[in-house]
Backbone bond lengths (Angstrom), bond angles and torsions (degrees), N, CA, C in turn:
res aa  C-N    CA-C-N  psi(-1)  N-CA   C-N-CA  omega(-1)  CA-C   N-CA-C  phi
1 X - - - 1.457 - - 1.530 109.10 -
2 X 1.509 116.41 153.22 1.128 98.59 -160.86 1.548 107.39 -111.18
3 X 1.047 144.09 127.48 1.489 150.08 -145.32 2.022 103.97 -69.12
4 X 1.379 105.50 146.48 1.674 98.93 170.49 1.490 106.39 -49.10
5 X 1.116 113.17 -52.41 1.754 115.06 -169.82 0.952 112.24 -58.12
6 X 1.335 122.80 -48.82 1.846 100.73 173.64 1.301 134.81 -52.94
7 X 1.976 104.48 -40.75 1.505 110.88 163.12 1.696 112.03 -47.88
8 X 1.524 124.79 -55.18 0.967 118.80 158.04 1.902 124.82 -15.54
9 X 1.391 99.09 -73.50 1.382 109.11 173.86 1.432 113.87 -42.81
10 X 1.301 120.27 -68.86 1.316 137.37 -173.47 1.876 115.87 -56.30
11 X 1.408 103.93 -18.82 1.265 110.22 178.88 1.817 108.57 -86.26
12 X 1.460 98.14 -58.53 1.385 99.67 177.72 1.836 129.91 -54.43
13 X 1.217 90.54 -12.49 1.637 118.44 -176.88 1.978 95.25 -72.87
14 X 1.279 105.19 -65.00 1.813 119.94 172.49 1.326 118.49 -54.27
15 X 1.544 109.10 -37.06 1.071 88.48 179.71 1.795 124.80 -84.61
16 X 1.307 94.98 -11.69 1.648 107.14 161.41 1.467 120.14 -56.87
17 X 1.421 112.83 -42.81 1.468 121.80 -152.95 1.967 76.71 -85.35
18 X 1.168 115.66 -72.99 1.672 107.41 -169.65 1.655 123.33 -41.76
19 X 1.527 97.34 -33.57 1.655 107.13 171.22 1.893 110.28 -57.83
20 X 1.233 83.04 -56.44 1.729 83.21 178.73 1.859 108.25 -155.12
21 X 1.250 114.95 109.57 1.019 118.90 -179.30 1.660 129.06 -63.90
22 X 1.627 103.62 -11.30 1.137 104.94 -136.93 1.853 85.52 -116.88
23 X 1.539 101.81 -21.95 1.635 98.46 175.74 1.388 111.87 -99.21
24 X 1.427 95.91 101.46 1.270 123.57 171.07 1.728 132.76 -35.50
25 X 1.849 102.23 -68.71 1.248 112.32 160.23 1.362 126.35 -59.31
26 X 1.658 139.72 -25.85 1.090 104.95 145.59 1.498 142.71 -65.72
27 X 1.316 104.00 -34.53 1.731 98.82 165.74 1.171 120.08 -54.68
28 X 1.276 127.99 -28.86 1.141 103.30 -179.65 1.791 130.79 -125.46
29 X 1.702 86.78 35.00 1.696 116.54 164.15 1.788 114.53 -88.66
30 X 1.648 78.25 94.00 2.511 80.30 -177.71 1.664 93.71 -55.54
31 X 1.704 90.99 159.05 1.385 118.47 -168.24 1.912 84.60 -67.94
32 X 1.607 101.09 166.06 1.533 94.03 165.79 1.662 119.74 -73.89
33 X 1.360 108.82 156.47 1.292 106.81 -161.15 1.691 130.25 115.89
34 X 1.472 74.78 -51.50 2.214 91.82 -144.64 1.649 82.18 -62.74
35 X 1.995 82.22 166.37 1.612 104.07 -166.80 1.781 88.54 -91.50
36 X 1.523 89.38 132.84 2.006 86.20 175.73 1.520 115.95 -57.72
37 X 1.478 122.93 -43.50 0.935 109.15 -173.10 1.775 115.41 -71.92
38 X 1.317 117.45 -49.35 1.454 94.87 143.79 1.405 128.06 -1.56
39 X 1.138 93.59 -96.19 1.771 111.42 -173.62 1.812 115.21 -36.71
40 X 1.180 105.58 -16.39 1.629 104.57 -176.08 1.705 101.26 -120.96
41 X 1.142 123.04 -7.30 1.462 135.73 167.96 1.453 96.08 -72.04
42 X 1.239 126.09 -62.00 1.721 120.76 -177.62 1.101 121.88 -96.39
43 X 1.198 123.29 31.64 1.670 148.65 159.81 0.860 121.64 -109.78
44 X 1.428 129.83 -25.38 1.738 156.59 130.01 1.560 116.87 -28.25
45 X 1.689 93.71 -61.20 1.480 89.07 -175.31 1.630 120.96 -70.57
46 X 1.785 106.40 -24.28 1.328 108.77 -167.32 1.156 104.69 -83.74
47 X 1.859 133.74 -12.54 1.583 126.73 172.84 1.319 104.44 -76.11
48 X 1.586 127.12 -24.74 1.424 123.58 -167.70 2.104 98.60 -85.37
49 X 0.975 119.90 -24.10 1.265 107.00 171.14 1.836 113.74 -99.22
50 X 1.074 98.21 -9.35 2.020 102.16 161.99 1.406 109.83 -72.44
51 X 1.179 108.99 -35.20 1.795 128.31 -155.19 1.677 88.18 -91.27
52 X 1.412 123.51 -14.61 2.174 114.65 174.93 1.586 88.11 -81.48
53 X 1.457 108.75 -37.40 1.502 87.58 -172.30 1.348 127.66 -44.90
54 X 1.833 91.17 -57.24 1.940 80.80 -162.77 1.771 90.97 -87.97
55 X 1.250 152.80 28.70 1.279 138.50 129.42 1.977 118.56 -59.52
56 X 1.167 97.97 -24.28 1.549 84.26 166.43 1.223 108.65 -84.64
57 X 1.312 126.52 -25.71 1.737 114.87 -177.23 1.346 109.47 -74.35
58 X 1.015 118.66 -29.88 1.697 120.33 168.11 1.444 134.24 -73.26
59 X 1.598 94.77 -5.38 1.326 95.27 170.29 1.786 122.51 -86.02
60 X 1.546 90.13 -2.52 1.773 104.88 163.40 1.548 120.89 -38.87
61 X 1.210 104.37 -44.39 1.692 118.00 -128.89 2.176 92.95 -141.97
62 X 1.477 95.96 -53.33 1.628 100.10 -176.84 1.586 111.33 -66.13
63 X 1.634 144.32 96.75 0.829 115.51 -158.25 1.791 92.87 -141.06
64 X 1.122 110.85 150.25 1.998 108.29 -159.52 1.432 96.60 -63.01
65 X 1.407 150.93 -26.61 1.569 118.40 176.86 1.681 113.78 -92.65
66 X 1.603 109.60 15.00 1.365 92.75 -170.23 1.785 89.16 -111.85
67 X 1.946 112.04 -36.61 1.099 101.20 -172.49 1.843 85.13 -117.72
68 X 1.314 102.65 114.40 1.692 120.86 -172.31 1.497 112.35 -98.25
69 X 1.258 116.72 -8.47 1.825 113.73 177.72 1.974 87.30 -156.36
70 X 1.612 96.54 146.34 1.105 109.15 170.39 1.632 124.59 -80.05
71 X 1.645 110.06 97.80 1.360 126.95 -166.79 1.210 116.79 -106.24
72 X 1.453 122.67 144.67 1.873 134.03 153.74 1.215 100.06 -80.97
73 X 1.584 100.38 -104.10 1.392 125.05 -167.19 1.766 102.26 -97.10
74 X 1.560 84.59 178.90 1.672 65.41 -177.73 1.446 111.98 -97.97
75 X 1.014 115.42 25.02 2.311 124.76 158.47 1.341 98.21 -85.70
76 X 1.086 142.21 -21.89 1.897 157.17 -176.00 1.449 121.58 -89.19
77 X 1.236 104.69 112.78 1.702 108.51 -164.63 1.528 77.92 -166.38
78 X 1.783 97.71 124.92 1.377 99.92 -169.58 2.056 93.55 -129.69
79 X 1.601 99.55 140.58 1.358 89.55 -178.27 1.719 107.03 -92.90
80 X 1.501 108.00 -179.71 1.822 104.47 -175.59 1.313 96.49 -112.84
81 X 1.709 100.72 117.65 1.601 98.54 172.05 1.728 129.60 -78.29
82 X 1.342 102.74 11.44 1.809 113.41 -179.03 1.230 107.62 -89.78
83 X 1.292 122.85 8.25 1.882 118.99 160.46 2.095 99.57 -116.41
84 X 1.558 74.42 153.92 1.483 114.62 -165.74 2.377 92.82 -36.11
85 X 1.209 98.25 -64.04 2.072 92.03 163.89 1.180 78.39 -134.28
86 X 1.859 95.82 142.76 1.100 143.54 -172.90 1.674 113.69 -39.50
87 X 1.079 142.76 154.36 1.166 137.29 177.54 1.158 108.56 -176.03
88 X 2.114 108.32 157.17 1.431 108.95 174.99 1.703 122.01 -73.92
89 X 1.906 107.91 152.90 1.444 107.10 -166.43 1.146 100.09 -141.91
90 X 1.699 128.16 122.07 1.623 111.25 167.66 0.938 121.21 -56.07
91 X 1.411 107.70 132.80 1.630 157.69 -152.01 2.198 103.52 -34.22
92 X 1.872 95.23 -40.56 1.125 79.61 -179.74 1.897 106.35 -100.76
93 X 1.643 113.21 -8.39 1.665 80.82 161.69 1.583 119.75 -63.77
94 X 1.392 131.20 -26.22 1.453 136.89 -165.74 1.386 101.14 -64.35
95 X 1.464 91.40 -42.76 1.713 82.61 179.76 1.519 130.35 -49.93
96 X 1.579 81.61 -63.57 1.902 94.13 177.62 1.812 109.01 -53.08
97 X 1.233 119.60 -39.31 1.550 119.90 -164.10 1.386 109.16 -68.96
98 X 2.125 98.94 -22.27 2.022 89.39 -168.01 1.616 84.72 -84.01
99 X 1.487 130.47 -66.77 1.375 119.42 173.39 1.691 140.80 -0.23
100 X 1.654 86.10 -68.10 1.339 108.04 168.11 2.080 106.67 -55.51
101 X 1.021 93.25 -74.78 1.730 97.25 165.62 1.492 125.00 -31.09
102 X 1.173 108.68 -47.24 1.475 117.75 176.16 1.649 108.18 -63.95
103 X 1.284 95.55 -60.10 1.728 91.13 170.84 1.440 143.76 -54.32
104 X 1.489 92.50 3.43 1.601 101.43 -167.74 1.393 89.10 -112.74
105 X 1.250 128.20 -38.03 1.354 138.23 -138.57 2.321 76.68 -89.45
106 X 0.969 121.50 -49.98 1.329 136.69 177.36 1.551 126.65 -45.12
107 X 1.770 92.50 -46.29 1.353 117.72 -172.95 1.825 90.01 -73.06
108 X 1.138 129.08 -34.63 1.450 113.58 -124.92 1.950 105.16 -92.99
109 X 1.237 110.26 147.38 1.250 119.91 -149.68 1.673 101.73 -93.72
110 X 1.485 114.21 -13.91 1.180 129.77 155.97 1.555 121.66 -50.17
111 X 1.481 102.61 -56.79 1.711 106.53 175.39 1.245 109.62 -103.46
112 X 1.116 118.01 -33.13 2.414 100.82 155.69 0.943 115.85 -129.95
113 X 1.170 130.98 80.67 1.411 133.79 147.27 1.209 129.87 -46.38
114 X 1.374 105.79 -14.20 1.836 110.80 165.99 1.555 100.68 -137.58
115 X 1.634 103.77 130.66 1.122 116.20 160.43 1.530 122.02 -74.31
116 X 1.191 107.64 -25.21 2.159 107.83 175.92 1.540 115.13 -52.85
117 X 1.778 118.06 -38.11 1.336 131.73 -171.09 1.272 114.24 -146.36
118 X 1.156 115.54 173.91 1.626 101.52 -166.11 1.380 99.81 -173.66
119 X 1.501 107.14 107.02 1.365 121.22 172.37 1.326 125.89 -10.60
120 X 1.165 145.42 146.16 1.546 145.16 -178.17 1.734 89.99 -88.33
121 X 1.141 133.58 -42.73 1.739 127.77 -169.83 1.648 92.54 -76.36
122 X 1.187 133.97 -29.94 1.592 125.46 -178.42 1.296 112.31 -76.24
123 X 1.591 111.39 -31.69 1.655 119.18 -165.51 1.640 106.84 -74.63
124 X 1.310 103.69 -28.81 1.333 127.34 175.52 1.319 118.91 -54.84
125 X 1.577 121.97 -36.14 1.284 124.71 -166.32 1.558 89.36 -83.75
126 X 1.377 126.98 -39.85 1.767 113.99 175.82 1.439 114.58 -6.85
127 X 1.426 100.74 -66.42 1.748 105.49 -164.07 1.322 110.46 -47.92
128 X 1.481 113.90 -30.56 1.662 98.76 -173.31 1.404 105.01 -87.18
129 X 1.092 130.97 -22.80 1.455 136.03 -173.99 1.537 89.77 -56.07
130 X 1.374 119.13 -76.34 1.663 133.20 -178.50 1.413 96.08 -35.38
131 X 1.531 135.31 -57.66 1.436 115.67 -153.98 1.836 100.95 -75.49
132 X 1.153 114.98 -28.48 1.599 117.64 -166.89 2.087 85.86 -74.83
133 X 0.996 120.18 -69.51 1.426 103.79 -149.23 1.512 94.81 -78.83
134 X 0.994 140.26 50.55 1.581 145.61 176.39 1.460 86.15 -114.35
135 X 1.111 117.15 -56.21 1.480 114.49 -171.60 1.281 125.45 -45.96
136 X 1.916 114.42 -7.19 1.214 119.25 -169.89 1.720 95.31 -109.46
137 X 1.054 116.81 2.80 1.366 116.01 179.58 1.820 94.10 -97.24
138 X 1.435 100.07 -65.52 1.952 94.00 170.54 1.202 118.44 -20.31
139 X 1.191 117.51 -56.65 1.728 127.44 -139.99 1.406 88.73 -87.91
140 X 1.765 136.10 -43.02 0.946 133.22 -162.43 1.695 101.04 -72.82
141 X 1.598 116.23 -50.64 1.339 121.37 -162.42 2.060 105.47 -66.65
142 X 1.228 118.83 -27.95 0.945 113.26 161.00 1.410 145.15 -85.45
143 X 1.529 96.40 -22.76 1.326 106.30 171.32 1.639 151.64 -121.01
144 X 2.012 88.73 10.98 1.303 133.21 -157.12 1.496 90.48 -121.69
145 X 1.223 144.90 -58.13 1.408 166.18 -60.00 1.531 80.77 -70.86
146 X 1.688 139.81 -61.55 1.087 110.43 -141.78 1.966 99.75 -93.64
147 X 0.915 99.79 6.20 1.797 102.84 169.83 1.731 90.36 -78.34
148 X 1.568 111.12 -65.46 1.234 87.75 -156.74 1.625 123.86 -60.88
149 X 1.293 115.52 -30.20 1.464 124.96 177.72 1.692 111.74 -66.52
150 X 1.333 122.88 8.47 1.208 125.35 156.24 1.451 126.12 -89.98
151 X 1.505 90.98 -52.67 1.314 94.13 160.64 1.503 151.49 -42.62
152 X 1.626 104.89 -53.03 1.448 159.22 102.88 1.741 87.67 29.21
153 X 1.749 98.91 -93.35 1.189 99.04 -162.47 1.751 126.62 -77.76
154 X 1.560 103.49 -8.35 1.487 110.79 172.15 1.709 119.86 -75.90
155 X 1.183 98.98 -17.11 1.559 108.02 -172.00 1.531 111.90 -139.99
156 X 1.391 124.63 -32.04 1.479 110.04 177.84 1.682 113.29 77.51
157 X 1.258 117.45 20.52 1.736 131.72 177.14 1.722 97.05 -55.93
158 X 1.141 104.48 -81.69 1.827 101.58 -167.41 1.512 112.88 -34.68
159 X 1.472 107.76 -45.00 1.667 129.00 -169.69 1.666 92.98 -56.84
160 X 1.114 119.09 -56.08 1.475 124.37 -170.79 1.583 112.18 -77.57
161 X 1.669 113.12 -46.94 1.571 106.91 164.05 1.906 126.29 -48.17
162 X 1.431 83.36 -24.14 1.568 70.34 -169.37 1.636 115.22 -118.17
163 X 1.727 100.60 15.34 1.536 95.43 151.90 1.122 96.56 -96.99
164 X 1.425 139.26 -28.51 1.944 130.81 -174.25 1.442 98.36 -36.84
165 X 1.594 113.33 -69.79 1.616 119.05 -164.05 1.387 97.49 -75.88
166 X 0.943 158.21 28.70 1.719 161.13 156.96 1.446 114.36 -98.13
167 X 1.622 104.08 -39.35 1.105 98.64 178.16 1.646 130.44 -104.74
168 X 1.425 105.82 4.91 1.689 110.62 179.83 1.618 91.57 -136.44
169 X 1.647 115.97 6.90 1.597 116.06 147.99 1.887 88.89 58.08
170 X 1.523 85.11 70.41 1.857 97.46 165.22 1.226 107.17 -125.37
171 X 1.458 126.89 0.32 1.295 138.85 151.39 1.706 137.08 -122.21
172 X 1.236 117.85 131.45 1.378 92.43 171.12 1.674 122.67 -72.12
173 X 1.202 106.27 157.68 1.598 109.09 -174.18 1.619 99.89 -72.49
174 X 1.291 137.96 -14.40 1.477 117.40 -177.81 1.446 88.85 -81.31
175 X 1.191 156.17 -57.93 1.563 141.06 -173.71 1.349 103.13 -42.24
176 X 1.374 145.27 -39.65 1.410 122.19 -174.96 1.061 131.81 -74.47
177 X 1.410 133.45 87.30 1.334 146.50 -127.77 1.822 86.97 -109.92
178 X 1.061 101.62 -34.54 1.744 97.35 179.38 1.478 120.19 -57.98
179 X 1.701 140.69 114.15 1.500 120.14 -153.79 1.009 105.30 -91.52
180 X 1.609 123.45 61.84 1.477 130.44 -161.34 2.102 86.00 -71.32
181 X 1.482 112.03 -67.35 1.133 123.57 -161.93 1.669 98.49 -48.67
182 X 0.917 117.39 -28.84 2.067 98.63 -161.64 1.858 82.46 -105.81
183 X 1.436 129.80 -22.82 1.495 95.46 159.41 1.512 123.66 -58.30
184 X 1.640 107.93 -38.10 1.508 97.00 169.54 1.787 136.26 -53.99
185 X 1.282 108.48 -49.25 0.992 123.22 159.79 1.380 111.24 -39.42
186 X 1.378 135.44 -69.42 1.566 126.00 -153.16 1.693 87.49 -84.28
187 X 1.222 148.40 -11.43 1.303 144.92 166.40 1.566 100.65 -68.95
188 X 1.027 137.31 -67.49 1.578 134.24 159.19 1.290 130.37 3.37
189 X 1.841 97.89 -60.23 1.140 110.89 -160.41 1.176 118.91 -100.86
190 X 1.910 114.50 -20.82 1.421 125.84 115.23 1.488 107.35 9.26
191 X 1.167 99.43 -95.31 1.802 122.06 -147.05 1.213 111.27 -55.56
192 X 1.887 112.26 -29.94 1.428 124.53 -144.03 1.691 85.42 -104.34
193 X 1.476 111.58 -21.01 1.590 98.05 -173.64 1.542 91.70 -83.23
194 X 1.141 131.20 -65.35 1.891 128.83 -172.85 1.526 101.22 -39.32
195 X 1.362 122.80 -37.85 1.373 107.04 -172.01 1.412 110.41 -87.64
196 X 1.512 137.74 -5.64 1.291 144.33 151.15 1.883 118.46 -52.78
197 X 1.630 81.87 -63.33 1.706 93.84 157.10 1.599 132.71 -38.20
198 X 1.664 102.27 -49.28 1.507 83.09 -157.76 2.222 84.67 -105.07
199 X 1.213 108.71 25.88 1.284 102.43 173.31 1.541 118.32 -132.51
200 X 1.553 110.56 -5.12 1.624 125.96 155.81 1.371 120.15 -109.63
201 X 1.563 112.79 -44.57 1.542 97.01 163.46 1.783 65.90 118.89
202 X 1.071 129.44 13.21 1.969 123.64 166.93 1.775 107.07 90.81
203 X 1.455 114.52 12.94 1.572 105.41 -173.45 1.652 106.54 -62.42
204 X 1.379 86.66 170.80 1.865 91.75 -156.15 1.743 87.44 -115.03
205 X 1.146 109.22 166.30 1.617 119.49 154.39 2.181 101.95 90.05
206 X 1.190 96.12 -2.85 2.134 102.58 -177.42 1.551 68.91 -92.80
207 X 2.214 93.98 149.89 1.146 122.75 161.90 1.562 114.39 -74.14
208 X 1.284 90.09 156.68 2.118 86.84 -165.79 1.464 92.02 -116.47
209 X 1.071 103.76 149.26 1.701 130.59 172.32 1.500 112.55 -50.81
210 X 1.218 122.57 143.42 1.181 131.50 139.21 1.367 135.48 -111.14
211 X 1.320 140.24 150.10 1.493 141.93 -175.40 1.209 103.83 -150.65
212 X 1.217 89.84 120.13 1.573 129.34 170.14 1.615 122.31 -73.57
């Protein structure tokens, strides 16, 4: 059963994302106090029910004889760990099975039985949760592109998935194959050159800003 406080958690989390989807660092600044692992346990759950969304939009277009193994790039061939040994699954059963998986693996009273604290060996299993349903952001951004860039732009999920695991390091950065981070960056620098422009008049040779 799932404790008031977590709904708590899980609410204040929504009401960030509906307030403003698009500012990142507050969503994902815990209230003072909160237990970290907490804090990334119900940040978990709310990408795995953002992440059904755009799996139903992909079920438009993603369909098992057109997309027959779950792919990124083409070095990326990912197996499905929801059969007995691992094996390949079109792209959109993998999807639903890591989801589905994730949710069980989330739900289960074995590895949190308390939402207040949360084991260091349970908090641990996060990372794999993050590396399996990342794969549904890959597969989409390469092989979806204009599903995912709708999505993308209504909600800002990848943008937010992939500072979550950047910033409590539940992924390594060579798995993030999505160029979420260096679109940010060259958007930055975008911003930082027009605002040089329309506040020097374009002089050359001043040190330029960075933002983090």
């Amino acid at each position: 059963m799932i404790s008031r406080t977590t709904e708590l958690h899980w609410t204040y989390i929504q009401q960030n994302i509906r307030s403003d989807c698009a500012n990142i660092d507050k969503i994902l600044e815990p209230p003072e106090g909160q237990d970290e692992g907490v804090w990334k346990y119900e940040h978990l759950r709310q990408f795995c029910l953002e992440l059904n969304g755009l799996a139903v939009k992909l079920q438009g277009e993603c369909h098992p004889d057109t997309c027959t193994q779950m792919t990124a790039t083409e070095q990326w061939i990912f197996l499905c760990a929801a059969h007995k040994t691992p094996k390949e699954c079109p792209a959109i059963d993998y999807t639903r099975h890591t989801l589905d998986g994730a949710a069980c693996l989330l739900n289960s009273n074995k590895y949190f039985p308390s939402r207040v604290s949360i084991k260091e060996s349970s908090v641990a299993k996060l990372g794999s949760v993050c590396r399996r349903i990342y794969r549904i952001f890959s597969h989409a951004y390469f092989h979806h592109r204009e599903i995912f860039d709708a999505y993308e732009n209504e909600t800002f999920l990848c943008h937010r998935f992939t500072r979550f695991v950047m910033k409590y390091n539940l992924m390594s950065k060579d798995n993030l194959i999505v160029p979420i981070m260096e679109e940010e960056s060259q958007a930055n620098e975008e911003e930082e050159e027009e605002e040089e422009e329309e506040g020097g008049g374009g002089r050359a040779g001043g040190p330029r800003r960075r933002r983090r």
